[in-house]
C-alpha positions as a printed NumPy array, in Angstrom:
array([[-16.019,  -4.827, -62.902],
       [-15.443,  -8.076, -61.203],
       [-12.307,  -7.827, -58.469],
       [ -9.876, -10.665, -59.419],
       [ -9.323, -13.682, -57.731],
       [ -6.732, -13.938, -54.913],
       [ -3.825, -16.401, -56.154],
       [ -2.492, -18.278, -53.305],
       [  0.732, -17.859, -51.88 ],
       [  2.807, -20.702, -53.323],
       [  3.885, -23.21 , -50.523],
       [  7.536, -22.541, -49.4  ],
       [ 10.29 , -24.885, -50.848],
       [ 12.273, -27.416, -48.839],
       [ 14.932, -25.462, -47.786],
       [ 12.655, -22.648, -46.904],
       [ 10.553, -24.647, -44.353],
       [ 13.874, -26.097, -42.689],
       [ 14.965, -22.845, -41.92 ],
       [ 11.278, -21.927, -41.192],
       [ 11.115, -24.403, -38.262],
       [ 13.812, -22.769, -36.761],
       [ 12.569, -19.451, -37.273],
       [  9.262, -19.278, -37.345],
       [  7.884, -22.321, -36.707],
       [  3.96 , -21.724, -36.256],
       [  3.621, -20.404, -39.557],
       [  6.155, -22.68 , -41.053],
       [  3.866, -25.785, -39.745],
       [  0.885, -23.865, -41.183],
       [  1.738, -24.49 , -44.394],
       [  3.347, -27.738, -43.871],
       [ -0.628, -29.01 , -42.697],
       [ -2.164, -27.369, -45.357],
       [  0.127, -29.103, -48.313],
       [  2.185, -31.895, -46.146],
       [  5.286, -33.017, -47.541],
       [  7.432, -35.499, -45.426],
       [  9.757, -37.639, -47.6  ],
       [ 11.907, -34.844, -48.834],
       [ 12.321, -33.475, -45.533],
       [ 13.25 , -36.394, -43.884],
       [ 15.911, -37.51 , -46.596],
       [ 17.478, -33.824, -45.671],
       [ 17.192, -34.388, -42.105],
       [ 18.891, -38.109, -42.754],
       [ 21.689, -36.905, -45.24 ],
       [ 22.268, -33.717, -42.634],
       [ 22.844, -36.173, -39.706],
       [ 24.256, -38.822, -41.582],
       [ 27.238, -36.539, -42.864],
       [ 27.542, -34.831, -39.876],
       [ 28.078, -38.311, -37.711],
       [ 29.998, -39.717, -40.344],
       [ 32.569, -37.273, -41.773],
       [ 34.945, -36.875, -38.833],
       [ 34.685, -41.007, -38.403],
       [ 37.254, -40.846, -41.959],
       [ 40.107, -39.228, -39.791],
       [ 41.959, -40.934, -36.864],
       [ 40.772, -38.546, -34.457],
       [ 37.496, -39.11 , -34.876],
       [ 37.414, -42.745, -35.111],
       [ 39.282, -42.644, -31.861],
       [ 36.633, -40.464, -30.043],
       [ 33.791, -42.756, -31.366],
       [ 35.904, -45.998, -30.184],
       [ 36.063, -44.47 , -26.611],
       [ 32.525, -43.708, -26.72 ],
       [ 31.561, -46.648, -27.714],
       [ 33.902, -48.875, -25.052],
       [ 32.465, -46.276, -22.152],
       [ 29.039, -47.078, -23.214],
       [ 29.332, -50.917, -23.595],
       [ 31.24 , -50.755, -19.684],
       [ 28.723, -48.921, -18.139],
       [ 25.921, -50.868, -19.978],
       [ 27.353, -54.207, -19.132],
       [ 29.21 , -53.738, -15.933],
       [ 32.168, -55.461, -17.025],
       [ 35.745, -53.5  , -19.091],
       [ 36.633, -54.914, -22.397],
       [ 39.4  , -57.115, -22.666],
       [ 42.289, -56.761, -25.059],
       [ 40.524, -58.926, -27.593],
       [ 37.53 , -56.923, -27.776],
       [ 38.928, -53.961, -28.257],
       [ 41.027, -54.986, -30.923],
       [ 37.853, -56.503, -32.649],
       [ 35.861, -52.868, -32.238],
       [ 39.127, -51.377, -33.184],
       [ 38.936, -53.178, -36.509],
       [ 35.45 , -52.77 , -36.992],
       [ 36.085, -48.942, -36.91 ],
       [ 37.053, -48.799, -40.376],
       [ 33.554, -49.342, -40.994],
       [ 31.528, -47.371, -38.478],
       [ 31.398, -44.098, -40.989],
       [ 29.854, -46.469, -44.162],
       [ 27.307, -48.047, -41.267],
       [ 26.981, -44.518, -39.735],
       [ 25.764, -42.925, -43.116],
       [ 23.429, -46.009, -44.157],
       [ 21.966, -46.914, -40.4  ],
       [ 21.013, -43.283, -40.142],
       [ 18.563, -43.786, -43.297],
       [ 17.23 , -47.002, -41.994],
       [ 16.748, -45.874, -38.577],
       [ 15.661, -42.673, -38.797],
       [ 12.666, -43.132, -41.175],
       [ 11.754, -46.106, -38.768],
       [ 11.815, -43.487, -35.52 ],
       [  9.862, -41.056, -38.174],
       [  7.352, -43.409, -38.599],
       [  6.853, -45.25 , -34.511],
       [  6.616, -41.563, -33.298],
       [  3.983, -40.226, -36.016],
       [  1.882, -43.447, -35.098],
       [  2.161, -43.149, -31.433],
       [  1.025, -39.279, -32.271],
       [ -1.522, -39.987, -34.718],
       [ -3.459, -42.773, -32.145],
       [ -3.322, -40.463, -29.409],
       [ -4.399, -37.38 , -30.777],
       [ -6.757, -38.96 , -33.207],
       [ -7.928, -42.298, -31.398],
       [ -8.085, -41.029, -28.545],
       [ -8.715, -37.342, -28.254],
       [-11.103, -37.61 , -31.683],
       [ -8.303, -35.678, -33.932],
       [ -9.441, -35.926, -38.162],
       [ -5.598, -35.463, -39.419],
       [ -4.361, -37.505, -41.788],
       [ -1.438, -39.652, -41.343],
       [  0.52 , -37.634, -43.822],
       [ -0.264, -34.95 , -41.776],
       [  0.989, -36.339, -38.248],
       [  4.31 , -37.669, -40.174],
       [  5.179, -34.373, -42.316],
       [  4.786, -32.733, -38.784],
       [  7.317, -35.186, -37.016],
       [  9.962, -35.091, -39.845],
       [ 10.464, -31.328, -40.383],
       [ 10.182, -30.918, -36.014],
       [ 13.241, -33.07 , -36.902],
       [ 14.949, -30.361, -38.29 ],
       [ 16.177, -29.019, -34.284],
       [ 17.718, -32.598, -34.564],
       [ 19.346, -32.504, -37.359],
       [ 20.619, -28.661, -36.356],
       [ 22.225, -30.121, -33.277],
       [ 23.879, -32.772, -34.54 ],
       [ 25.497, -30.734, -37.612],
       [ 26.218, -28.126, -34.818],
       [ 27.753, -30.778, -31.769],
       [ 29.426, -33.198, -34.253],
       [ 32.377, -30.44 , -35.773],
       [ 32.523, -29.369, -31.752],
       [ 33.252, -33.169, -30.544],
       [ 35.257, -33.685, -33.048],
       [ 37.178, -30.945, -32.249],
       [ 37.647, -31.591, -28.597],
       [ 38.156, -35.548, -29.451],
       [ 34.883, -36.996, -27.682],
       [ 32.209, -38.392, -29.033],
       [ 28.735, -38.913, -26.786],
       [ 25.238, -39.849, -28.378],
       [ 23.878, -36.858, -27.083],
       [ 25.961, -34.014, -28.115],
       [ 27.852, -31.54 , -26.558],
       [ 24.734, -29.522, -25.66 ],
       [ 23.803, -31.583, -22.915],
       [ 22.67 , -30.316, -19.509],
       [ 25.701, -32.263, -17.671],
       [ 27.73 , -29.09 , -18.148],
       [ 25.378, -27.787, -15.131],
       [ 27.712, -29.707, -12.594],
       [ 30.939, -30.553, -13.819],
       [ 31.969, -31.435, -10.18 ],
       [ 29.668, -34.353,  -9.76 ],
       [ 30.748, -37.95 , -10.819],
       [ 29.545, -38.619, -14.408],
       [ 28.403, -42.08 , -12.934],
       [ 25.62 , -40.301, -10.253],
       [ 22.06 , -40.432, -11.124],
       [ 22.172, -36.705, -11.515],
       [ 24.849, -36.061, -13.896],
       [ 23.93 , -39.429, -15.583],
       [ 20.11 , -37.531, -15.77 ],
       [ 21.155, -33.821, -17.005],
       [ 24.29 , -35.425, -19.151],
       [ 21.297, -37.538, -21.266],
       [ 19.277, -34.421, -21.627],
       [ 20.006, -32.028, -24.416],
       [ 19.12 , -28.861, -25.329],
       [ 18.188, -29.486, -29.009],
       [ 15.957, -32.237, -27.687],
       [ 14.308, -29.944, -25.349],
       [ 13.75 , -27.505, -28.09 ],
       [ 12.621, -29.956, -30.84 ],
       [ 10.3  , -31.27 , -28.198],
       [  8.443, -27.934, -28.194],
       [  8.729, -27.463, -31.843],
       [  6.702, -30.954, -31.859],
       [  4.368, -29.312, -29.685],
       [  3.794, -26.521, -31.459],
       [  2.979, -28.519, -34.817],
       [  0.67 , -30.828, -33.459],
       [ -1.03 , -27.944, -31.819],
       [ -1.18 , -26.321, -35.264],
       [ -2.164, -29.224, -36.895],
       [ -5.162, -30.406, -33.974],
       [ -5.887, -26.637, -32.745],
       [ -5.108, -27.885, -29.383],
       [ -2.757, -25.577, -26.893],
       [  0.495, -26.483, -27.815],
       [  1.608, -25.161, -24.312],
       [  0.034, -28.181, -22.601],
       [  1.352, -30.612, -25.315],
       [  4.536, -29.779, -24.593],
       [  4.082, -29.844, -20.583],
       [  2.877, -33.377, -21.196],
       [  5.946, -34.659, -23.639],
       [  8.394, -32.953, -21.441],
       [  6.992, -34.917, -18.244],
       [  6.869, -38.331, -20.536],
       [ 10.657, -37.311, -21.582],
       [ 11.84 , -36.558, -17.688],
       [  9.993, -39.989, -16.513],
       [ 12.044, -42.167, -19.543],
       [ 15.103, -39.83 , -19.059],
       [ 15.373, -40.497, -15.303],
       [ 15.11 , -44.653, -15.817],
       [ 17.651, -44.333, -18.091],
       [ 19.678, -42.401, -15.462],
       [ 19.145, -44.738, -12.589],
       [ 19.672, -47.818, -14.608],
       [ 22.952, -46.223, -15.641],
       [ 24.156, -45.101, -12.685],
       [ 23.297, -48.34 , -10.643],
       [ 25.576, -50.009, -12.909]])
């Protein structure tokens, strides 16, 4: 008698890998390689983020907290405080930021989907002789994306809450030294680092070392230096300001 054919495990559904990369993320990324899907993973990712950035921008409170964030970060970018003018004009243009938040967030993030999967794909295939596709590379970025996308659905309810807003979170290493001026390089340094980038860093790691079979240890040794290096310009630009 002839033994029957092994039917393959059918590949998990969307929601299943999301919660995947969070869980389990070496198998999860298995299966993403072996039948990539990126678009419907990155619309969740964008719709997640976008709705979390956006929602607490319809009440006063929150359009308050992103108006201070936004007038800290244009002072300490430019040097100079906004005038009574200006912040009437950004105060009037608040009414909008929600609408922008919700349709920047699906222009930019498929644009930083798509720089990072080619800076990926021409290192690890131009360079280092990788065969993956470019499906492959992207379908690996957008569902690492998914730590992202957790964070921000996590920090937003939490700043909200408190009545701050920040571009990083609330998970951010600057609660290591609360006594230091937010304006020195190293509280400007740990506040711009946070956790859930640290952690989808690795998860990138670990998918591109599924996808090249390449130790995704020393991947993520060498995106976590690149990510220090850019980190700490940032942080002395900032706090030379």
């Amino acid at each position: 008698m002839t033994d029957a054919t092994p039917v393959p495990a059918p590949a998990p559904g969307l929601f299943a890998r999301a919660v995947g990369i969070i869980s389990a993320p070496t198998e999860t990324f298995k299966a993403v390689v072996a039948n990539p899907k990126p678009a419907g993973m990155l619309f969740l990712v964008a719709t997640v983020m976008a709705l979390a950035i956006a929602l607490p921008q319809f009440t006063e409170s929150g359009r308050q907290a992103a108006l201070d964030m936004q007038v800290q970060q244009t002072e300490r970018f430019t040097g100079r405080q906004i005038d009574d003018a200006q912040y009437a004009r950004m105060q009037t243009m608040g009414k909008y930021t929600p609408y922008i938040s919700i349709v920047s967030m699906f222009i930019i993030l498929p644009i930083s989907a798509l720089i990072f999967t080619a800076i990926y794909w021409v290192i690890f295939n131009a360079i280092l002789g990788g065969m993956a596709s470019f499906k492959q590379v992207l379908a690996v970025n957008t569902h690492a994306m998914v730590i992202g996308g957790l964070g921000t659905a996590l920090g937003s309810p939490i700043q909200y809450m408190k009545g701050t807003a920040s571009q990083v979170g609330p998970f951010n290493l600057g609660a290591l030294v609360p006594m230091m001026d937010e304006r020195s390089f190293i509280a400007s340094f740990l506040g711009s680092i946070s956790v859930f980038t640290l952690w989808g860093i690795a998860v990138t790691a670990i998918g591109l070392g599924v996808l090249y079979k390449r130790n995704s240890r020393n991947i993520a040794m060498a995106f976590f230096l690149v990510f220090a290096l850019a980190v700490a310009g940032w942080a002395w630009f900032m706090s030379s300001r």
